[in-house]
LUMVEX-813458 format. One record per residue (C-alpha): residue in three letters; x, y, z. Coordinates in steps of 0.02 Angstrom, whole numbers, plus 50000, padded with zeros to 5 digits. Layout:
residues N
AlaXYZ/...
end
This chain:
residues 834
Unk652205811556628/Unk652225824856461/Unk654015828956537/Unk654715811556559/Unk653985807556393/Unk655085822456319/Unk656615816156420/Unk656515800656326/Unk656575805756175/Unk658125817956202/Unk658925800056271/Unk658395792456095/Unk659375804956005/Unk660735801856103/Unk661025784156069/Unk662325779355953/Unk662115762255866/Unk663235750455992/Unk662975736055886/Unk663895743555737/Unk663875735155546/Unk665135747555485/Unk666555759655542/Unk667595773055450/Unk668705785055485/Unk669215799355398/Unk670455814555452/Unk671855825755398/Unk673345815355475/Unk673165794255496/Unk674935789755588/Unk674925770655682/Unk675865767955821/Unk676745750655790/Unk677245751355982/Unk675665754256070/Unk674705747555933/Unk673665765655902/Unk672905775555770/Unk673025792255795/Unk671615804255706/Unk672025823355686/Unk671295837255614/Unk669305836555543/Unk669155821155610/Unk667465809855557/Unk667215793555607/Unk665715784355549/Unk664685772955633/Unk663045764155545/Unk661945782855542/Unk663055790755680/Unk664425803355652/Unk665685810355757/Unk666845824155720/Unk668215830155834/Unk670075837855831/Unk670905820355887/Unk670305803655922/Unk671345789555954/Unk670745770055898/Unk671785756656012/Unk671785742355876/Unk672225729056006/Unk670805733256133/Unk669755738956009/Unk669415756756097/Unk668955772656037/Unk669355786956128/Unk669265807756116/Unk670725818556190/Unk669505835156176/Unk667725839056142/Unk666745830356005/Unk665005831955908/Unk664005817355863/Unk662615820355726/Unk661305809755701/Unk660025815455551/Unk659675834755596/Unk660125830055787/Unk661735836555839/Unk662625832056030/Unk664185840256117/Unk665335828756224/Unk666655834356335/Unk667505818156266/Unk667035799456219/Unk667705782056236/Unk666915767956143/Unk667245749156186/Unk666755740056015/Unk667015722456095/Unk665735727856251/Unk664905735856140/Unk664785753056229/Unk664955770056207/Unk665515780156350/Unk664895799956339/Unk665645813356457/Unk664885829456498/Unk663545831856371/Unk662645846856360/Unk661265848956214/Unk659735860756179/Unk658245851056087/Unk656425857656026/Unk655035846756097/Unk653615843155950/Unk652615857456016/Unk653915868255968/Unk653535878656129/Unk655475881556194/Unk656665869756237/Unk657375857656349/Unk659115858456381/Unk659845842856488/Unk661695840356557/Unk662315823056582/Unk664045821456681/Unk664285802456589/Unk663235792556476/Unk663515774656441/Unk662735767656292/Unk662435749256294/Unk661845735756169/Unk660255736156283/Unk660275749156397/Unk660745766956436/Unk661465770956590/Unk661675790156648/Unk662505797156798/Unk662055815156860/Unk660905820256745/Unk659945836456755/Unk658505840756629/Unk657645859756633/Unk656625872856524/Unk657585886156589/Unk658965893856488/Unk659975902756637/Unk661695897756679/Unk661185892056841/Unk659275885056816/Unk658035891456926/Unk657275872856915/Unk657525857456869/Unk657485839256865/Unk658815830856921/Unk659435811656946/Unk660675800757028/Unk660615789956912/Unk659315783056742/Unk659085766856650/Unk658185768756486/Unk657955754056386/Unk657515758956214/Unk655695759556167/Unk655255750356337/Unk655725759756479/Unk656385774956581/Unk656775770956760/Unk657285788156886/Unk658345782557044/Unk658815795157189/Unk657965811357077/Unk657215828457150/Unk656385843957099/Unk657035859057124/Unk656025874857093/Unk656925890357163/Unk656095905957188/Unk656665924657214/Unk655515933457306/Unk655115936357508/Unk655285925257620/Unk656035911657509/Unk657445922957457/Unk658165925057643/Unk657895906657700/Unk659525898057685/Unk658755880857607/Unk657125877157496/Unk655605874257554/Unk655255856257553/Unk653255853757425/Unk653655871557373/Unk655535873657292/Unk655815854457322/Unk655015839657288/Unk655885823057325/Unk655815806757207/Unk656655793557264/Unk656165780457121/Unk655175782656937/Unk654515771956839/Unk653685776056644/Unk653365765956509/Unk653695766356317/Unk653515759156169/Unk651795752056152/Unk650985751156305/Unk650315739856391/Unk649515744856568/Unk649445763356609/Unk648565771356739/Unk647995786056721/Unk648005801356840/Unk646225799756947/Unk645055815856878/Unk644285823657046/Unk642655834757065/Unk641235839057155/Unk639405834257103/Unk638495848257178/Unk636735840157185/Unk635615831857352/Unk636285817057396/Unk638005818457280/Unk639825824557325/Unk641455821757274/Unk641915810157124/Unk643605799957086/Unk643595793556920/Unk644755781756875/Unk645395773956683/Unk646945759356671/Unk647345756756493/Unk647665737556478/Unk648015737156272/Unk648565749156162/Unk648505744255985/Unk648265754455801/Unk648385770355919/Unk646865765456018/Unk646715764956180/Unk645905749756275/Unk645305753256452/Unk644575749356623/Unk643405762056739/Unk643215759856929/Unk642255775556974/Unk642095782757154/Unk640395794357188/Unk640085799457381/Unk638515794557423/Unk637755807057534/Unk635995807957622/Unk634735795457591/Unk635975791357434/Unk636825773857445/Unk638005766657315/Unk639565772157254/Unk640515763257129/Unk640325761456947/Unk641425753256843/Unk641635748756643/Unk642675743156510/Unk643045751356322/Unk643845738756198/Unk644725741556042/Unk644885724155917/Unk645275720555745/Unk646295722955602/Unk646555730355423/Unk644815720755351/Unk643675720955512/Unk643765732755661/Unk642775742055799/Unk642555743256016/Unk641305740356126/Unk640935750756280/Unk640015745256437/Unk639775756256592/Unk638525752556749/Unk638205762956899/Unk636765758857015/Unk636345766457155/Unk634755769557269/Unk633825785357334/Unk632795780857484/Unk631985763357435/Unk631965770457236/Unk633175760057144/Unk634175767257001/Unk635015763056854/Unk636435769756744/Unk636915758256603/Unk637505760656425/Unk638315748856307/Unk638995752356139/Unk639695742155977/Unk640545747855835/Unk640985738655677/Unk641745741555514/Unk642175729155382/Unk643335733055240/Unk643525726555074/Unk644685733154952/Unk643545750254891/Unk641865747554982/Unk641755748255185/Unk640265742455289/Unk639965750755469/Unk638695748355590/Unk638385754055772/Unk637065751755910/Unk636965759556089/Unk635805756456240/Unk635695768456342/Unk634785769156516/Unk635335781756632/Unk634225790856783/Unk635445803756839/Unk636835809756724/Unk638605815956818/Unk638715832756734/Unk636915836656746/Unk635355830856852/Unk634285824556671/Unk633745808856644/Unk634125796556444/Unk633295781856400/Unk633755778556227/Unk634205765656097/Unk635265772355931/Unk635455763155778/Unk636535766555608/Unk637375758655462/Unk638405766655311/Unk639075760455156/Unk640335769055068/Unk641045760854914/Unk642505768854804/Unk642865785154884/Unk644045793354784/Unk643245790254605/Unk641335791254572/Unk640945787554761/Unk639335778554830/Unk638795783854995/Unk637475776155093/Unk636865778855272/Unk635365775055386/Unk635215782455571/Unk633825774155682/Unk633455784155848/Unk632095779055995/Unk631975789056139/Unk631095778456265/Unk630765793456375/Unk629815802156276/Unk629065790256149/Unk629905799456009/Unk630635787455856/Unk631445793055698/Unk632345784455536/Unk633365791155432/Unk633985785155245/Unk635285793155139/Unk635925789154975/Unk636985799254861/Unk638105790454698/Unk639105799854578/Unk639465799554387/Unk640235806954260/Unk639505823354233/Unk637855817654334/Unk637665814254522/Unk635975807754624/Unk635485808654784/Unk633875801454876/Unk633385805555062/Unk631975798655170/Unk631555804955328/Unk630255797155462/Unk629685803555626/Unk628475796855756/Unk627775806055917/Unk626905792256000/Unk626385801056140/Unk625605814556033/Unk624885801355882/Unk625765811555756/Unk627035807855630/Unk627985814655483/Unk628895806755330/Unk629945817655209/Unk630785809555082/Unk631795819954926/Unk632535813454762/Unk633785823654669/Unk634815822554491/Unk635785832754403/Unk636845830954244/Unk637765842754143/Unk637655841053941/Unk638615847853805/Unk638745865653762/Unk638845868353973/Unk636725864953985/Unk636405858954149/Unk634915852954228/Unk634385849054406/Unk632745839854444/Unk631765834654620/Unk630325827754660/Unk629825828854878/Unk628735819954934/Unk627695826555141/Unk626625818555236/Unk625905826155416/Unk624565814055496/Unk623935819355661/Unk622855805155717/Unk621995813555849/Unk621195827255720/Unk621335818555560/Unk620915802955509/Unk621865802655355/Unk623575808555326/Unk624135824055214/Unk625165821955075/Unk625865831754949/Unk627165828854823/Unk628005843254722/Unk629295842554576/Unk630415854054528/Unk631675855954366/Unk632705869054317/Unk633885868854137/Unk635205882754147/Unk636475889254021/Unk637615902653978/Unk637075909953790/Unk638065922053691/Unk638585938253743/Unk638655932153926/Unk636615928453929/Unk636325919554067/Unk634595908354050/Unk633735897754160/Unk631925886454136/Unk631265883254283/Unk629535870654303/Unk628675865854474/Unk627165858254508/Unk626355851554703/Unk625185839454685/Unk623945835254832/Unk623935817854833/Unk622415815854980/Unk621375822254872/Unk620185835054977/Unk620345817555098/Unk621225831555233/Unk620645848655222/Unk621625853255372/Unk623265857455243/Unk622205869855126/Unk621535879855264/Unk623315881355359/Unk623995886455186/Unk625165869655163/Unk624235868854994/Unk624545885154939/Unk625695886054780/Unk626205895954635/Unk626535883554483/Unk627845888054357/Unk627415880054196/Unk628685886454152/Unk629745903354188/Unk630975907854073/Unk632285919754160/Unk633565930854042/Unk635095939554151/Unk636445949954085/Unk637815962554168/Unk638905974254057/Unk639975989154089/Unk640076002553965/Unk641486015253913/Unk642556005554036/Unk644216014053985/Unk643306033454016/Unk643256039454164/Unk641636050354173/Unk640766041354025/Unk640856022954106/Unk639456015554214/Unk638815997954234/Unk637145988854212/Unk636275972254264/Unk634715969054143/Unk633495953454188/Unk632265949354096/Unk630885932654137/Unk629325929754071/Unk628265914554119/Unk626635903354139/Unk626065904154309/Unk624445895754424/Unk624205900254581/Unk622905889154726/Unk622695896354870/Unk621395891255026/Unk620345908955042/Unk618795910755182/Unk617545915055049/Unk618395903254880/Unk619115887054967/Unk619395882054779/Unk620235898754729/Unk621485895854567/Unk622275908354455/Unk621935905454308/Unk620575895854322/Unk620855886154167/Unk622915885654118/Unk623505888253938/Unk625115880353933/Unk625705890953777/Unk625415908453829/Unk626445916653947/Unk625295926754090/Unk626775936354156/Unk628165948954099/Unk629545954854212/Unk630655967254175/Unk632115974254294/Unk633645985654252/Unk634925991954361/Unk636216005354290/Unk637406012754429/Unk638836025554408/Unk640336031654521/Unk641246049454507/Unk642816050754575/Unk644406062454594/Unk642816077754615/Unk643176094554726/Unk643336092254915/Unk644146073954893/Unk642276068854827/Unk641546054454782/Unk639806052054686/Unk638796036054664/Unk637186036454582/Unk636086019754539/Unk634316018654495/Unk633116002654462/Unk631556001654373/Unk630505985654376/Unk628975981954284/Unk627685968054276/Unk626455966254167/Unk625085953354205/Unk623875943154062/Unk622305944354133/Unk620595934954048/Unk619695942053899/Unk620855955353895/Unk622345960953797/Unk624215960553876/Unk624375978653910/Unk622485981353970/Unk622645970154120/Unk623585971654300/Unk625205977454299/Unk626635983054434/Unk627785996154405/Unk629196004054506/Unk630686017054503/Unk632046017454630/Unk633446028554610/Unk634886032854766/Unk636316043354783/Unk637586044854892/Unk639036058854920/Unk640636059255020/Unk641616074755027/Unk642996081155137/Unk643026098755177/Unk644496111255252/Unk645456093355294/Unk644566091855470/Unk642686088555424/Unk641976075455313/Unk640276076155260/Unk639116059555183/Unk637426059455119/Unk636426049855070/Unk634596048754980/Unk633456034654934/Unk631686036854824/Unk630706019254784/Unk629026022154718/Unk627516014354630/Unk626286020354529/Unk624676019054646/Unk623616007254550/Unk624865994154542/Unk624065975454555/Unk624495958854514/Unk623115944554498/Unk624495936154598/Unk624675934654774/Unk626365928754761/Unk626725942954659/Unk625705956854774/Unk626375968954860/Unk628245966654807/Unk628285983054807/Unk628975995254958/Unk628986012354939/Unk630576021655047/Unk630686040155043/Unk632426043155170/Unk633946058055172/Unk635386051855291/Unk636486063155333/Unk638196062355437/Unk639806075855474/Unk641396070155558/Unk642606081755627/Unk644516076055640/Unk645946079255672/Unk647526067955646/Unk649306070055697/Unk650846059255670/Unk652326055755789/Unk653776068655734/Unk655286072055804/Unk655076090055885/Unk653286083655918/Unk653556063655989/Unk651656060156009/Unk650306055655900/Unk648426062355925/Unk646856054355830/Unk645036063555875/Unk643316061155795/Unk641676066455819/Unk640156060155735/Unk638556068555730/Unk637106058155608/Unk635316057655588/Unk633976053455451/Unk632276058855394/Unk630886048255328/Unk629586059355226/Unk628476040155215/Unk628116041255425/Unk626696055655456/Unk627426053855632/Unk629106052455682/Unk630146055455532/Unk631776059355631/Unk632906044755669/Unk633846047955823/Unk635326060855826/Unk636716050555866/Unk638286058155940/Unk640036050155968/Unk641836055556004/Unk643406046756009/Unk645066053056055/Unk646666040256023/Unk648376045456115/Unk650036037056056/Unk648916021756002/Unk649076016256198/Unk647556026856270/Unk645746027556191/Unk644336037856265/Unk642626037556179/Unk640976047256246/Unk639136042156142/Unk637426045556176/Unk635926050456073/Unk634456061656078/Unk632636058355994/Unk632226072555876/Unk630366069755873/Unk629856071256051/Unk629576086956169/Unk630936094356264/Unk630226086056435/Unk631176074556543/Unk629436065256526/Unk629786061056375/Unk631316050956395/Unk632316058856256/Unk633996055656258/Unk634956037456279/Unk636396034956415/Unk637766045256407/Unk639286031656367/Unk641056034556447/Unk642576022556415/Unk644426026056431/Unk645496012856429/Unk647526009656406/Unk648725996656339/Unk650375996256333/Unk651355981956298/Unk652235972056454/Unk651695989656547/Unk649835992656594/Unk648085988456537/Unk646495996056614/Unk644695997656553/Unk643436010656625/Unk641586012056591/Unk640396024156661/Unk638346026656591/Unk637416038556665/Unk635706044256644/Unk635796057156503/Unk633796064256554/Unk634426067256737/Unk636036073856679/Unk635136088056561/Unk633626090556642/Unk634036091356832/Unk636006093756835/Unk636096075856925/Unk637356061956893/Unk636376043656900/Unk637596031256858/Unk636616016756791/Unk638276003856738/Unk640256006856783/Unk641725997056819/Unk643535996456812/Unk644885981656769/Unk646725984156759/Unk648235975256762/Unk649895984456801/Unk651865977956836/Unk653305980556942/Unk654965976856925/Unk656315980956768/Unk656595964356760/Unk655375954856631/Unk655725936956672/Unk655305940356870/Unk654105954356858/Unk652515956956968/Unk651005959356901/Unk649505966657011/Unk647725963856933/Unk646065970956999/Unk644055975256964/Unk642865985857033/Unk641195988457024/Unk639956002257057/Unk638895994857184/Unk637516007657206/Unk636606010357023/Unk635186022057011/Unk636206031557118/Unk637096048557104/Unk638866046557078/Unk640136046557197/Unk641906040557193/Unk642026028857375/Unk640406022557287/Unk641736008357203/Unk642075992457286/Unk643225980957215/Unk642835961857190/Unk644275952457115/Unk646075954457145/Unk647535947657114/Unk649585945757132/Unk650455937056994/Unk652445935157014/Unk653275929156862/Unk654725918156898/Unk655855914156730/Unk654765904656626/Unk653505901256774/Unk652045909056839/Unk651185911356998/Unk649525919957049/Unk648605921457201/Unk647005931357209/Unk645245934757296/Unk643635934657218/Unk642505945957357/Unk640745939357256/Unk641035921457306/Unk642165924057429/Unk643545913457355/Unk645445913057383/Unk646225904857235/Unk648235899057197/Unk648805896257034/Unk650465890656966/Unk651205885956819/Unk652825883356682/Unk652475895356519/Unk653225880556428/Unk651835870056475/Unk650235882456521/Unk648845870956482/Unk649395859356637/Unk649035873056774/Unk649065867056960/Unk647685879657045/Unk646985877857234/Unk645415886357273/Unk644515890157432/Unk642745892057440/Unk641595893657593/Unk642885882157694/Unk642845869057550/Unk644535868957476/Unk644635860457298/Unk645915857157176/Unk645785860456989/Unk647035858156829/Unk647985840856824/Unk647095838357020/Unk645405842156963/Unk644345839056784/Unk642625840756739/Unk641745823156762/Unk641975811656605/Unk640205807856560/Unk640365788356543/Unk638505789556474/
end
């Protein structure tokens, strides 16, 4: 139907207005024949009708009978359309416009190719369109391999296309169809007596039936069917009558449905109803499901709502079960400036007593914006529920201050545990700002309060209740670079800089009450943090060498009671790493790399939040590449790309094990086409033992591609311990896919495709030990395709044919076990009408 839809709209273009408001005509030479009562037209010709134009050498305009008519070829433009005619004759008093051997080219709005149609006459009525002999292909040889051709067409603008006495030809090239003397009726031609499609806005159309299999007890094959009875505001409105075989001790088989689109610019939605019922055994089931949609609109402010039932034993697609009932409204009210947007979403899942609301609100202002969220969920089954609810503002002031506030509010009650519910609520602010000299600052403030009030004590010991309380923290950031415009001199640094007023609570075995401090002095910060970063690059060094140092050093120092600021806890660490990349005698490249972090050992912080932030890391990496590089020349027409890695690290931190695997890989790239790699790596820290499992598999791959040539892909792993250790070859993984063609000519190449597999693993290798398990011909045939293959796993014979210009409408047969099945346009994946 895609293709008749395209023919139409070539016929469209076509069309000349018949029932013309205005005619000129321009040319070189006007001369009137008194005698026969004729205007000859020659040279650049134009004649003007309403939007058409056509342009010839001569055309000749019978005053008397009011006929216009060519004596050679002429082009009619319409817009950016442009149509050749052998010649033309136009009767203004019939109204028609007589076209003679047209031949045009026109782009489709995929843009994928085009269709080029032939029409031997074309007579263009007030009404109608009537063509004679008209032929309409993708192909772009002089002689079309296929086609579609007709006897005759009526196309009534916007309404209709009707096909009388058309066929299908589809020619192929190849054995046996090359030698046999006529085509093959189904295969190279396809009769079609009469056709019948409808434009415009439709009205009724029935769609092609989708066809599966439902491969469950008591199911088989499906038909499902959809007529679309209304089509308005680009909706669809449609009927289901549903076919499911019924196998077993399975009885019933049809289900059937309606989807309805209503409304206009102020109110508009559908509705959807589908039942199915059926029985297994004495056990009767249901599927049902209805749906309504709604939206009203008001100038800027729109109200939608929608509800859906759902109750459904046995889904098509799969074998679970839905019993559900969905709920949800939204107002949205001036979208474009300072929008308010509203929603709420009510869910109940009847199966497994599970409800849940949900509330969202969100308006914008000038410079501010707010946003409030509640969230509610109920496991009746389990007696346990959970709101969550969150209310958000920020505004931006002068002098670019911003600040962003919350406040979230939790509740968990498990009723079978807890007789009370927990509850916290927890608000946090932060002011930011950009100060001079590109200082960034930032005040941040929380605070959780538990509002059950010891009530649960269920949240303290499962750590819900633990919190570190910023009252506040006062955060400094800055990043410079220095002596940008030298080259050795320049380096960069990132300075922060926060100091703050922190309590922490925290649940502990032996101090349920445990705070820190115990009693808070709002004035007096009880933290300093410190951190700067300073990092430096050398380039342009000996051996094509690049040097990168950076180092960090953080520092906290804690305010601990009764004691002065640099008496109590404190935290302090160094980190400093450098890395070097060097390239030596242009075929080795050598990169290391180092990394120190350390703390001085009595580091402690009063704060658990605060404990143990600091790692120490003690590592060397080290990696050498060899290479070797060669570009296509002349004298030498080949190019040549090899590498070989070879990388490990130490860790001086692990007492045990401080090697990281040696990790070796080569690759080898000829003429960018072919690629051949080989990895494996070896643990440095074991005993040389086969015991002791030391290297990984040994990795092969080659694989090729050249363009409209070849592609293949080998792998091959093999047991690297067996390999060293006992000269044997264990393949544990390898395969091989390719793809190569025949034939010089593109457009009707051959194209043989194959895999195999290694079907004894754990075995030593051997080369019969391959078997192959898919294969399969493809024959290209000028802008089509066909493939037929076997799949040895499942034992499947497949066929598969298609036009490049339209690939994702595949016809494909498959055979499988003695069940033969169609796929593409023949057979879909079940609509799910749940």
């Amino acid at each position: 139907m895609s293709f008749i839809y395209r023919i139409s709209i070539i016929l469209l273009i076509l069309s000349t207005c018949s029932v013309a408001r205005s005619m000129t005509l321009k040319s070189d030479s006007l001369i009137f024949d008194d005698y026969l009562k004729r205007v000859d037209a020659t040279g650049n010709v134009q004649l003007v009708i309403d939007d058409a134009t056509i342009l010839g050498d001569h055309l000749m305009f019978y005053v008397d009978d009011n006929l216009v008519v060519s004596s050679g070829n002429v082009v009619i433009k319409r817009q950016d359309d442009e149509v050749k005619s052998h010649s033309i004759l136009i009767n203004l008093d019939e109204k028609k416009l007589h076209l003679y051997d047209l031949k045009l080219g026109i782009t489709p709005y995929e843009k994928k190719g085009q269709i080029y149609v032939t029409i031997k006459t074309l007579i263009d009525g007030e009404k109608r369109k009537l063509g004679k002999y008209a032929r309409f292909t993708t192909c772009n040889a002089i002689k079309p391999h296929y086609y579609l051709f007709s006897w005759r067409f009526l196309y009534y603008p916007d309404k209709s296309l009707h096909l009388f006495g058309a066929q299908f030809r589809n020619d192929l090239s190849f054995f046996p169809f090359n030698i046999i003397p006529f085509p093959i009726p189904l295969i190279e031609w396809i009769p079609i007596p009469y056709y019948y499609y409808q434009l415009g806005e439709r009205k009724v159309v029935l769609h092609f039936p989708t066809i599966g299999e439902k491969k469950s007890d008591g199911w088989g094959l499906f038909v499902q069917n959809k007529l679309d009875y209304r089509y308005h505001n680009e909706k669809e409105s449609s009927l289901f009558l549903d076919w499911y075989q019924a196998k077993q001790n399975r009885s019933g088989e049809w289900g059937y449905g309606i989807h309805h689109y209503y409304g206009n610019d102020i109110m508009n939605g559908d509705f959807y109803i589908y039942n199915y019922d059926f029985k297994v055994g004495s056990d009767t089931k249901r599927n049902f499901t209805y749906k309504l949609n709604n939206t009203i609109t008001y100038k800027e402010a729109s109200l939608s709502g929608t509800y859906r039932f759902v109750d459904v034993d046995e889904r098509i697609n799969s074998t679970g079960t839905s019993h559900t009932i969905d709920k949800s409204f939204s107002l949205n009210y001036s979208p474009y400036v300072f929008p308010l947007r509203s929603t709420y979403k009510e869910k109940n899942n009847l199966s497994n007593q599970f409800q849940s609301q949900q509330f969202n609100f969100k308006k914008e202002f000038l410079h501010q914006q707010t946003s409030f969220s509640l969230n509610k969920k109920n496991y009746s089954s389990s007696q346990r529920h959970n709101t969550d609810s969150k209310l958000n503002h920020s505004i931006e002031f002068p002098l670019n201050f911003k600040l962003n506030q919350s406040i979230h509010f939790n509740e968990n009650h498990d009723k079978a545990t807890e007789p009370s519910a927990e509850q916290t609520l927890t608000y946090i602010s932060k002011l930011s700002t950009t100060l001079p000299k590109h200082i960034l600052m930032t005040v941040d403030l929380t605070y959780l309060y538990d509002l059950d009030r010891k009530r649960v004590t269920s949240d303290s010991k499962s750590g819900i209740n633990n919190y570190l309380y910023k009252l506040p923290e006062i955060s400094f950031s800055q990043k410079q670079s220095f002596f940008k415009s030298h080259q050795y001199y320049s380096f960069n640094t990132n300075s922060v800089f926060t100091l703050g007023n922190y309590r922490e609570v925290r649940y502990l075995d032996d101090d349920p009450d445990y705070a820190f401090p115990e009693l808070n002095n709002l004035l007096e910060p009880n933290m300093y943090f410190f951190k700067q970063t300073v990092s430096k690059s050398f380039l342009s060094l000996p051996a094509s060498s690049k040097l990168t140092f950076r180092s960090t050093y953080e520092q906290y120092i804690f305010k601990n009671d009764h004691k002065s600021l640099f008496e109590g806890d404190a935290q302090y660490s160094l980190n400093y790493d450098m890395s070097l990349n060097s390239t030596f005698f242009s075929f080795m490249k050598h990169s290391t790399s180092y990394s120190r972090k350390h703390g001085h050992k009595d580091n402690n912080s009063p704060f658990y939040a605060f404990n143990n932030s600091i790692t120490e890391v003690n590592r060397l990496s080290e990696k050498i590449t060899f290479f070797y590089k060669k570009k296509r020349s002349i004298r030498f027409p080949f190019s040549f790309d090899f590498t070989w890695d070879h990388s490990t690290a130490y860790n001086w931190l692990r007492s045990s094990d401080p090697y990281s695997n040696y990790r070796s890989n080569i690759a080898i790239v000829f003429n960018k086409i072919y690629k051949a790699t080989l990895q494996s790596s070896k643990n440095l820290n074991k005993k040389w033992k086969k015991e002791s499992n030391l290297f990984t598999p040994l990795i092969f791959s080659f694989n090729g591609n050249k363009k409209d040539k070849f592609k293949f892909n080998y792998l091959l792993q093999l047991n690297m311990n067996d390999l060293v250790f006992d000269k044997i070859y264990i393949v544990k993984n390898s395969n091989l896919n390719f793809q190569v063609p025949f034939g010089r000519n593109p457009d009707f190449k051959w194209n043989l495709k194959g895999y195999f597999n290694y079907i004894e693993p754990g075995q030593p290798f051997k080369i019969d030990g391959y078997q192959f398990q898919k294969f399969s011909v493809i024959k290209d045939e000028h802008e089509r395709q066909i493939e037929i293959g076997y799949n040895k796993t499942i034992k499947e014979i497949f066929f598969k044919f298609h036009f490049k210009m339209f690939s994702k409408d595949p016809l494909v047969l498959r055979q499988t076990n003695n069940v033969i099945k169609f796929e593409g346009r023949l057979n879909k994946k079940s609509e799910e009408r749940f």
